[in-house]
C-alpha positions as CSV (number, residue, x, y, z in Angstrom):
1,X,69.7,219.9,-189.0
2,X,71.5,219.9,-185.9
3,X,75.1,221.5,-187.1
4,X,73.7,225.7,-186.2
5,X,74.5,226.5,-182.4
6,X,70.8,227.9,-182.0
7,X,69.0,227.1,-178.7
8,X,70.8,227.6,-175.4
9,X,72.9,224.9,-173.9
10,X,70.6,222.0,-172.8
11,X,73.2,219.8,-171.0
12,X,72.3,219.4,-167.4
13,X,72.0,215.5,-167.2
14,X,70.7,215.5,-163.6
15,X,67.2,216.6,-164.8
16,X,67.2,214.7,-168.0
17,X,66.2,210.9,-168.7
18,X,66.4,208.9,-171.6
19,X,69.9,210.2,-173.0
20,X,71.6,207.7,-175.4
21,X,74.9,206.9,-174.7
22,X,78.0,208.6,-176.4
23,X,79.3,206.3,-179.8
24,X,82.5,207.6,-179.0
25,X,84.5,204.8,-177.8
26,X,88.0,206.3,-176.7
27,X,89.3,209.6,-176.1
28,X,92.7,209.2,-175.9
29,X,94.5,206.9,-178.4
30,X,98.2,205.6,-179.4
31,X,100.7,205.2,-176.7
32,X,98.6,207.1,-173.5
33,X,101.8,206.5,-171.0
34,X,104.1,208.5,-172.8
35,X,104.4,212.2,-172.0
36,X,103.4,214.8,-175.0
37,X,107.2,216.4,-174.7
38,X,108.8,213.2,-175.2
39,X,107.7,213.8,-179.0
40,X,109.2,216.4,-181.2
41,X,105.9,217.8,-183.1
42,X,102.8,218.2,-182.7
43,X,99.6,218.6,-185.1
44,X,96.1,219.2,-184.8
45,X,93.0,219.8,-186.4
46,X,91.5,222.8,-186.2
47,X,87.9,223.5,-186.9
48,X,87.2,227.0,-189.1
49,X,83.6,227.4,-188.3
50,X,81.2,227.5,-184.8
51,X,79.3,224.4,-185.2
52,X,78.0,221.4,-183.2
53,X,79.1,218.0,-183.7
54,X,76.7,214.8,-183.5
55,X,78.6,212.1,-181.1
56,X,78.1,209.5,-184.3
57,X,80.4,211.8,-186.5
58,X,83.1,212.6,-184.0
59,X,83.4,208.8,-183.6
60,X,83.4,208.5,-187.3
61,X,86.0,210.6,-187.7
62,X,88.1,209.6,-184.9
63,X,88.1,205.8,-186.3
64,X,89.0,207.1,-189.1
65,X,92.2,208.9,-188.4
66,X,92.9,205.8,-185.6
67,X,92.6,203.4,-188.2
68,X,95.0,204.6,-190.6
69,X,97.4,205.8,-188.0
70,X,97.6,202.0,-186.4
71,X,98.2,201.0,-190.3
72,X,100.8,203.4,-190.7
73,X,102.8,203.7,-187.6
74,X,101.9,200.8,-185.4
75,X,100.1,201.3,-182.1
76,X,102.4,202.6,-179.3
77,X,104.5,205.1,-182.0
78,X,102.1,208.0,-181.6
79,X,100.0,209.8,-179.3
80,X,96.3,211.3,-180.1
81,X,93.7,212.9,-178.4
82,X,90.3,213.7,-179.1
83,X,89.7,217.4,-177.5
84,X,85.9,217.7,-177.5
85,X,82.9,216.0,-175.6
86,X,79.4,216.0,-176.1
87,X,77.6,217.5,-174.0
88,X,74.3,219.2,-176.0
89,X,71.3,217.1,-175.8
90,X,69.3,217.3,-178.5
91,X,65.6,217.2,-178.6
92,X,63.5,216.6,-181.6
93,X,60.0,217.4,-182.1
94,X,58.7,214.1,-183.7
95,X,55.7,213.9,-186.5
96,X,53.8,211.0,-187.1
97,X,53.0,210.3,-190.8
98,X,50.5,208.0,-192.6
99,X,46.8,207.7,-192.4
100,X,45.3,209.0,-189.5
101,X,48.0,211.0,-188.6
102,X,46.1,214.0,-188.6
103,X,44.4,212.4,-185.2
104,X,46.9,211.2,-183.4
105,X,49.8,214.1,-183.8
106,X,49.6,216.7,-181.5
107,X,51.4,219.1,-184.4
108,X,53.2,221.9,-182.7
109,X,51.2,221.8,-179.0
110,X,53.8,221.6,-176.3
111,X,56.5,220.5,-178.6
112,X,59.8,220.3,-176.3
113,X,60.8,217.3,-178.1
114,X,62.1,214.0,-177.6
115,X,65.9,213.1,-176.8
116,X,67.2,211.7,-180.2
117,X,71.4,212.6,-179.5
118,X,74.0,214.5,-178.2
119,X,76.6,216.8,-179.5
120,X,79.9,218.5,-179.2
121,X,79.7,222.5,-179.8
122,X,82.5,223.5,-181.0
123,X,83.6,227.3,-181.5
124,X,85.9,228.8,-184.4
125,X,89.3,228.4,-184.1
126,X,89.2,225.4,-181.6
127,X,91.1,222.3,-181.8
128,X,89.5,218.9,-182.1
129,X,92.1,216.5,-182.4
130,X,95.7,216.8,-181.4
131,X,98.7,214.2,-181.9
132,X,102.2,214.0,-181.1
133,X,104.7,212.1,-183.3
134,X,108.0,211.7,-184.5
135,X,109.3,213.9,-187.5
136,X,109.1,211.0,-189.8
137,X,105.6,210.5,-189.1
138,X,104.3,213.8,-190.1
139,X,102.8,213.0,-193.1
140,X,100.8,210.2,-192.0
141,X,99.3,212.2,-188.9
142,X,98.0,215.0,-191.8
143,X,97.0,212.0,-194.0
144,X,94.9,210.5,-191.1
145,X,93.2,214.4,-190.0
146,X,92.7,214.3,-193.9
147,X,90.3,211.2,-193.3
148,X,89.0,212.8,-190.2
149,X,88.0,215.9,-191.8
150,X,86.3,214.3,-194.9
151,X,83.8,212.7,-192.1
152,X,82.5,216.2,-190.3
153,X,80.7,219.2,-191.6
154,X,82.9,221.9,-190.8
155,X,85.9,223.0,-192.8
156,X,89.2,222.3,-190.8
157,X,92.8,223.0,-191.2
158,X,95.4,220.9,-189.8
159,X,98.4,222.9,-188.2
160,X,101.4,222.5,-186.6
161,X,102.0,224.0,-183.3
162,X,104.9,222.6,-182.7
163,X,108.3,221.1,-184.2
164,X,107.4,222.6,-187.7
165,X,111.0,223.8,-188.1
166,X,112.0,220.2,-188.6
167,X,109.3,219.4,-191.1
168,X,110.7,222.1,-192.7
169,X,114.3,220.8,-193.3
């Protein structure tokens, strides 16, 4: 319902009350103190279509690749970053149902809408989550975006900017 960039940004929280909070707990993730060139590759995850992102499925997916990173290579042995925020509030234009809703719904009549979320819009092409690793650890950074992906709409690819060479050989 929400996934089609259609409206125009709505994201100026000075004028706005009632926003929920964000679900998404961290941003950064792994071992924050060490810098992204200590590590010899790099991989993210790059979205394929325009789209907005709810702030519950971003989380979702970030746990997700968190998660199984943590299981894999241990909590200081990586380095991940979660690229987008959400800015877009979303309004929806509630109905009531049941008996005597007829009476008490205003239908379409001023329908602005009520806050109900926010999300991240994301363009083609962009990345969403980046992490730095060790050569050896390749394969469980693609497993985790693997997870990641499986939770969002959007079709994604995971590539490797850089250090592919020694995937390679």
């Amino acid at each position: 319902m929400y996934r089609d960039i259609d409206k125009p940004a709505y994201t100026r929280r000075e004028y706005i009350t009632g926003i929920p909070g964000s679900k998404i707990a961290q941003h950064k993730m792994g071992d924050r103190q060490t810098d992204e060139a200590d590590y010899p590759v790099q991989i993210s995850l790059v979205v394929e279509e325009t789209v907005q992102l709810r702030h519950g499925s971003l989380e979702a997916a970030r746990l997700s690749a968190n998660r199984h990173l943590i299981k894999e290579l241990g909590e200081g042995n990586y380095k991940m970053i979660l690229r987008k925020f959400p800015h877009q509030v979303l309004r929806e234009n509630k109905q009531a149902t049941g008996a005597g809703a007829d009476r008490v719904s205003d239908g379409m009549r001023q329908a602005f809408g009520k806050i109900v979320g926010t999300a991240a819009r994301i363009q083609e092409g962009e990345r969403l989550f980046t992490a730095w690793c060790d050569v050896d650890q390749a394969a469980a950074i693609k497993e985790a975006y693997r997870r990641a992906y499986n939770k969002i709409t959007p079709p994604c690819r995971i590539r490797v900017e850089r250090g592919e060479e020694l995937l390679i050989a």
